[in-house]
N, C-alpha and C positions, 0 to 999 in steps of 0.2 A: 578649105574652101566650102565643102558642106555642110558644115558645123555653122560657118560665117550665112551661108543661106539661109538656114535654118530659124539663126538667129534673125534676120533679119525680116523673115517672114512672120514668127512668132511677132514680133513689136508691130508687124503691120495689123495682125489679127487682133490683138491682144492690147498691145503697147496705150502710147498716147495716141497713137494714129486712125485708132480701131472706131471705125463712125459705124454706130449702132444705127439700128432700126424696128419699130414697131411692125410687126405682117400677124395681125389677126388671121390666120391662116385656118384652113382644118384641121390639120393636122393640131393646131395648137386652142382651135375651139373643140375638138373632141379630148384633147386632155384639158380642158378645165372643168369640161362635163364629168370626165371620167373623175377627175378630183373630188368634186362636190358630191359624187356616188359612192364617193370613199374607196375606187375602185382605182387605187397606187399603183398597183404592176401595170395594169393597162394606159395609165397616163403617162407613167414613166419611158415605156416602148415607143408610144409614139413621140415622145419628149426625144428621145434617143436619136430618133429619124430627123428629125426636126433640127435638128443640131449639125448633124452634117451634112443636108441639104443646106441650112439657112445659118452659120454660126455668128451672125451680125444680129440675130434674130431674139429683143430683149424679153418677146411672149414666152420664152421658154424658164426664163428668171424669175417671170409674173406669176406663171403657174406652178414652179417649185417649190416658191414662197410660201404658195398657200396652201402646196400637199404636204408642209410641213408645218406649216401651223396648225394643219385638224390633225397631224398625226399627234403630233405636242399635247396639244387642248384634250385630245380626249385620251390617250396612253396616260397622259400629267407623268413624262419619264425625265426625270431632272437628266439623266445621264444624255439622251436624246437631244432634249434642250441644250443642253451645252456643247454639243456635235455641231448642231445646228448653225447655231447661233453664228461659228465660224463663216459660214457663207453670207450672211446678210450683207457686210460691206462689199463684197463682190458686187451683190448682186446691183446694190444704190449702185455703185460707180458705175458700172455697167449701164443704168438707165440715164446716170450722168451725162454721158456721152450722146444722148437724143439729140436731136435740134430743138433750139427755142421756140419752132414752130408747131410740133408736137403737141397736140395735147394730153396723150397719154403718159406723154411725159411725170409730168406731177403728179397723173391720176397711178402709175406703176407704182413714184416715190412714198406718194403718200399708204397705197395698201400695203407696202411693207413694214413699214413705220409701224403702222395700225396693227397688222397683226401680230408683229414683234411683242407692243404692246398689250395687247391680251396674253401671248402666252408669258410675259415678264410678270402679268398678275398671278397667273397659276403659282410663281414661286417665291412671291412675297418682293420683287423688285420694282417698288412702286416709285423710288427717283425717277430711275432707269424708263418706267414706262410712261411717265408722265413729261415725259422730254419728245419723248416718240412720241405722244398723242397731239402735244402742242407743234413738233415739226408735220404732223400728218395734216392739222387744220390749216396751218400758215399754209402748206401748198395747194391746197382745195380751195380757200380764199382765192390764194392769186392766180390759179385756174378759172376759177368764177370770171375774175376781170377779163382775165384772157380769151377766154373762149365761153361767154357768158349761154350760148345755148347745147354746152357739150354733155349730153345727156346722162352718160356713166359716174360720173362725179358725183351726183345723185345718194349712188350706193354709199360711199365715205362720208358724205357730207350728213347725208342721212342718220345716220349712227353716231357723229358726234356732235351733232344738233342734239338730239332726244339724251345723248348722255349726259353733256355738256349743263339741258335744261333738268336734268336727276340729282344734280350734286349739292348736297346740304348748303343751307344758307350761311355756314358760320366755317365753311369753304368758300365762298364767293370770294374771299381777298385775293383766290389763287387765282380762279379765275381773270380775276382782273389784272393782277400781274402780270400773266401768260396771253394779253390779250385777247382772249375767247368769251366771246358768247353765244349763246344757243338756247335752247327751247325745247320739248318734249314734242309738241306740236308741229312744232317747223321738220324737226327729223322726221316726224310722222307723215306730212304729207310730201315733205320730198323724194319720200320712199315709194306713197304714191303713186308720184306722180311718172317715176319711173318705172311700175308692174304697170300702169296705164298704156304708157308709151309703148313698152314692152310687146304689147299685146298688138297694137294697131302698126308697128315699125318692127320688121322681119330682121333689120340689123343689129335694133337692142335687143330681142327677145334672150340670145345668151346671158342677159343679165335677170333674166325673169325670178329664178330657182333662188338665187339669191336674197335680191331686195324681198320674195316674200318670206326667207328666211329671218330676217332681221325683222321685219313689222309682225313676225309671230311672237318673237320678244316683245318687242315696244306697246303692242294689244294687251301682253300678257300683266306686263310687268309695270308700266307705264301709263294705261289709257286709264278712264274710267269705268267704260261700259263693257260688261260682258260681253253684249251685241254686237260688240265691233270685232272681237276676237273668234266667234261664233263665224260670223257673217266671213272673217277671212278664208274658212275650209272651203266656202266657193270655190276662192281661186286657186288651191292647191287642186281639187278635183279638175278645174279647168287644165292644171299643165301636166296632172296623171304622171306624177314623176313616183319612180317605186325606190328616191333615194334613201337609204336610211337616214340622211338626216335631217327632210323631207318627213321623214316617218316620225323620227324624233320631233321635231317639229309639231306637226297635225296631233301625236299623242298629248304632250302637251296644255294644246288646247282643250280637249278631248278631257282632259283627266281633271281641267280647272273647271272643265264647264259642265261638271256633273252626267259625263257620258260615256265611265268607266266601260262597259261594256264594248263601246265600238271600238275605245282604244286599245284594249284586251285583245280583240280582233283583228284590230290593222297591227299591234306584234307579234302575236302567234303565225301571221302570214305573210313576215318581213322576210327579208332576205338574210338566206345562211348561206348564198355562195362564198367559198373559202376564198373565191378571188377578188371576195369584199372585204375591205379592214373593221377587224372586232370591234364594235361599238357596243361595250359592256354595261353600259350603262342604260341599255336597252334591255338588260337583264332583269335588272333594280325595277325598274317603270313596269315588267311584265309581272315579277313578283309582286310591286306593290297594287297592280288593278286586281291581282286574285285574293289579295290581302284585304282588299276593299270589299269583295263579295264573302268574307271571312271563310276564304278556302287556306287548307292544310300546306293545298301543293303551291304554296306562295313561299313556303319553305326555302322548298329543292332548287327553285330560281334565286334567292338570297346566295343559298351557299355556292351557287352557281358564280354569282357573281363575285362572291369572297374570296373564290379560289382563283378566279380568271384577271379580276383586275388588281393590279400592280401601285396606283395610284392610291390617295388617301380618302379621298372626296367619296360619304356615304357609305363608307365600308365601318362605321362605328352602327351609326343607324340602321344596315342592316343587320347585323348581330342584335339589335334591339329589337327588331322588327320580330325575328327568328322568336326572341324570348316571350314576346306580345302574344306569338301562336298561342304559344304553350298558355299563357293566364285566359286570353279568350275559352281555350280549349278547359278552363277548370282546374289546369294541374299548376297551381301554385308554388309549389314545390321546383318543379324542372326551370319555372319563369327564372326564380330568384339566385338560381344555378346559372343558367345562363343569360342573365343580364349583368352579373359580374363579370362575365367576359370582354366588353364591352373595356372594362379597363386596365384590358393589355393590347388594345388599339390606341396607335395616334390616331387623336380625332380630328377632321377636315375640319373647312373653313367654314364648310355652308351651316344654316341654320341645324338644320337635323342633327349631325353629327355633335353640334356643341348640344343640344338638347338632351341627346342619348346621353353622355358622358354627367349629366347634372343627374339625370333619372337611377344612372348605377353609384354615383357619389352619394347620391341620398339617402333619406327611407321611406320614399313617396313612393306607392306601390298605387296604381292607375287602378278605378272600380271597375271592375270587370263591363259591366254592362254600358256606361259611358262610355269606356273603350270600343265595345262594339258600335257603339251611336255615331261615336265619332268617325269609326273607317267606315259604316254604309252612310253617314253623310257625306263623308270625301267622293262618296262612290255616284253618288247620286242617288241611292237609296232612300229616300226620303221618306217614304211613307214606313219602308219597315225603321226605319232610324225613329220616328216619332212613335210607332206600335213598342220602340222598349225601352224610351225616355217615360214613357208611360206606368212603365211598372217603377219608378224611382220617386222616393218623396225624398224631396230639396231637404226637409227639414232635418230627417233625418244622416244627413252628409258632414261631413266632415267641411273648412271653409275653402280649397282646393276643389272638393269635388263639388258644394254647391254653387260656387265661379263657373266649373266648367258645362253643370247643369244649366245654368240659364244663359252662358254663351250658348251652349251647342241649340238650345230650342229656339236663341234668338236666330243662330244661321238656319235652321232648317224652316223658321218661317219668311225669313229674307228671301231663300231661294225659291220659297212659297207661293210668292207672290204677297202675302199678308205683310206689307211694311208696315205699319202702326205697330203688330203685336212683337215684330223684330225690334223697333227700337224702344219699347216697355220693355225687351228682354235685356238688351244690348245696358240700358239703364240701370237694370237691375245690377248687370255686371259691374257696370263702372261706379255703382255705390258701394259696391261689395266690395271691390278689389279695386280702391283705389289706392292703397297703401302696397298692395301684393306685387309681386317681382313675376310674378306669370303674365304671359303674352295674350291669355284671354280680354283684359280690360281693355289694352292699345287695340288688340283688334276691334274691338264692340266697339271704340272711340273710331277707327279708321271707316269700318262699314256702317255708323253710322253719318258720318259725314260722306260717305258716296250716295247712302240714298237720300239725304238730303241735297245734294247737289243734284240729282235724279230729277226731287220734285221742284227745282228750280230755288228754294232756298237758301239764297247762297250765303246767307248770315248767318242760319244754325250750320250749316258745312264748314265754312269757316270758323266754326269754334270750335266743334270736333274734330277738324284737322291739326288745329292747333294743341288741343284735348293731347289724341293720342301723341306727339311729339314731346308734349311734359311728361309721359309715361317712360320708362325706363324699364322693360321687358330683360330677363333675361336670357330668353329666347325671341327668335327670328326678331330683331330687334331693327336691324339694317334694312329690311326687305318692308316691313311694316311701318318704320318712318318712310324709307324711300316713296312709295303710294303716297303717306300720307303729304310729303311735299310736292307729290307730283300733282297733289288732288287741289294745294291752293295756288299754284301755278296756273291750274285750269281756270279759273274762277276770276272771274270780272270784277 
């Protein structure tokens, strides 16, 4: 007889019978805070509580989702991943069971989907995630109709608007297949329009940390204007959040926008609470702004990171970086010792890492003082980066090093403010190297169609957008057409 109870309780809670519910609660708005702070145990606890006070309650599915997906994203632990993964269907069905009148409904469906899908891309399962991204839009669409002024939606829609409007032109068939379309713009301002909201409505504001998480992407990677990415630290200073990935985030910008120094500063003074999850890739970013002021102790944070993360992503290019010490430092000798190391790493996916691995296959050995030029230009060093572009005569170079001589003077007077003498440099480049497999020419083609679209121009932008896409880079190749289609998207 208690066994027959038992069971038939279980089917009431659990079964087909089990009528879920949304309760935005505290308890479950302080773990999606704690989540985004990367602070697991803490969200987990009150998840715990959450549970057997409210077990109808699908906010506790909503936020598990996503403490496993930045566990995922930033660990990249296949083993993890595939633990994981087991719960997802629970978790859909579980939101299944909402009512029709819900709107969170589809907005729970679809962040699952979505984030499923990013972490599918960490491991090369791009059927698998491009089925997730297409069921994530289909339900934000039909939430749109449904509840045309439901504010949160915003967030998802956001993200695949602006990706949606990123995706090569000679993809578009998929697009159209999968019925999606989208805009880099449209994600941009509906992202907007929800930090807007945010701010003036005390019920969105939980969604604040977020939406400006994503528009620090979409500024970065996406937009055209430096200024608009610059101009975003506003709003992080407005919500003074000390999350790391908030911090990740703001450095970021920081580091694109030639303000090494502050970013140096807002890592050195991030959070080491152990009851924070290790975000080691904030290792990598501390080494690389001391690498930029061409300090030694950019080292010790490299192998920091070499030893700490488990993941493949930038663990070739730091070993490259380690080796760059040593040739900046004069010792020639140690460089070419340890930039053979380099290939007893699998190399990631990102740009860097396939670069490092061409740099140790080859016998291209970087001129010392260009290399310096090049990390205090990253840095924002500008004036000392042109004091030692100065001691180099072009003529005297090799046809690698004088490509990289008249890029690097074209960005350092781009960043200048002197546009004319950036795009006579950027020219120079793209005469020199138009036949070359290095990503100097596509760049000089990419920044010269931004700052032509700048001064309003939109016929020579439109040719050097077009320009760099007939290039063929063997580095950063992806990331530099991607701008370059986001740049005639922009364009009237």
């Amino acid at each position: 007889m208690k066994k027959l109870l038992l069971i038939v309780l279980f089917s009431l809670f659990f079964g087909s019978g089990f009528a879920a519910e949304w309760d935005f609660n505290k308890n479950c708005q302080q773990a999606y805070t704690a989540t985004l702070s990367l602070k697991f145990d803490a969200a987990d606890s009150l998840l715990t509580i959450e549970k057997a006070q409210n077990p109808a309650n699908v906010c506790v599915d909503f936020v598990e989702n996503y403490r496993d997906f930045l566990e995922i994203f930033i660990s990249e632990d296949i083993q993890l991943f595939e633990r994981r993964e087991l719960l997802k269907n629970q978790r859909l069905q579980r939101f299944e069971k909402l009512g029709a009148g819900e709107p969170f409904k589809n907005f729970g469906l679809a962040a699952i989907n979505l984030q499923w899908a990013f972490s599918r891309l960490k491991f090369g399962e791009y059927f698998k995630a491009a089925f997730e991204i297409r069921r994530a839009y289909l339900l934000l669409e039909e939430n749109r109709q449904l509840f045309p002024g439901f504010a949160p939606d915003l967030l998802g829609s956001g993200v695949l608007n602006a990706l949606i409007g990123a995706v090569p032109p000679k993809f578009n068939w998929i697009l159209q297949l999968a019925s999606m379309q989208g805009s880099v713009e449209k994600g941009r301002a509906q992202l907007y329009d929800l930090l807007h909201a945010s701010q003036s409505n005390p019920k969105l504001k939980i969604w604040q940390e977020e939406a400006l998480f994503y528009l620090s992407f979409i500024e970065l990677n996406l937009a055209a204007s430096p200024e608009s990415a610059v101009k975003l630290l506003e709003k992080f200073d407005e919500i003074d959040s000390k999350s790391n990935l908030m911090v990740y985030a703001r450095v970021n910008i920081l580091m694109k926008n030639g303000s090494n120094d502050q970013a140096a500063q807002l890592l050195a003074s991030r959070s080491q609470d152990h009851s924070v999850y290790r975000f080691h890739y904030l290792d990598y970013l501390q080494a690389e702004t001391l690498l930029r002021k061409l300090s030694p102790e950019a080292k010790a944070f490299y192998q920091q990171y070499l030893n700490d993360f488990k993941g493949k992503n930038y663990r070739t290019d730091a070993i490259r970086k380690i080796a760059w010490i040593s040739l900046i430092s004069g010792d020639s000798t140690a460089y070419k010792a340890q930039i053979k190391q380099v290939l007893k790493e699998t190399p990631g996916d990102v740009g860097a890492d396939k670069d490092a691995l061409r740099e140790a296959e080859g016998s291209l050995v970087y001129h010392p003082v260009l290399l310096k030029t090049r990390l205090l230009f990253d840095g924002g060093y500008y004036d000392a980066a042109t004091k030692l572009l100065r001691q180099v005569n072009p003529e005297n170079l090799n046809i690698h090093d004088r490509l990289e001589y008249y890029y690097r003077l074209g960005r350092i007077m781009d960043e200048s403010g002197d546009s004319q003498k950036a795009l006579d440099c950027y020219a120079q480049t793209l005469d020199l190297g138009a036949e070359s497999k290095y990503y100097y020419p596509a760049n000089a083609a990419l920044k010269s169609g931004e700052l032509y679209e700048q001064q309003g121009n939109f016929k020579q932008a439109k040719y050097f957008y077009n320009r760099c896409l007939k290039l063929d880079p063997e580095s950063y190749s992806n990331s530099i057409h991607q701008k370059a289609r986001a740049g005639l998207l922009r364009l009237p």
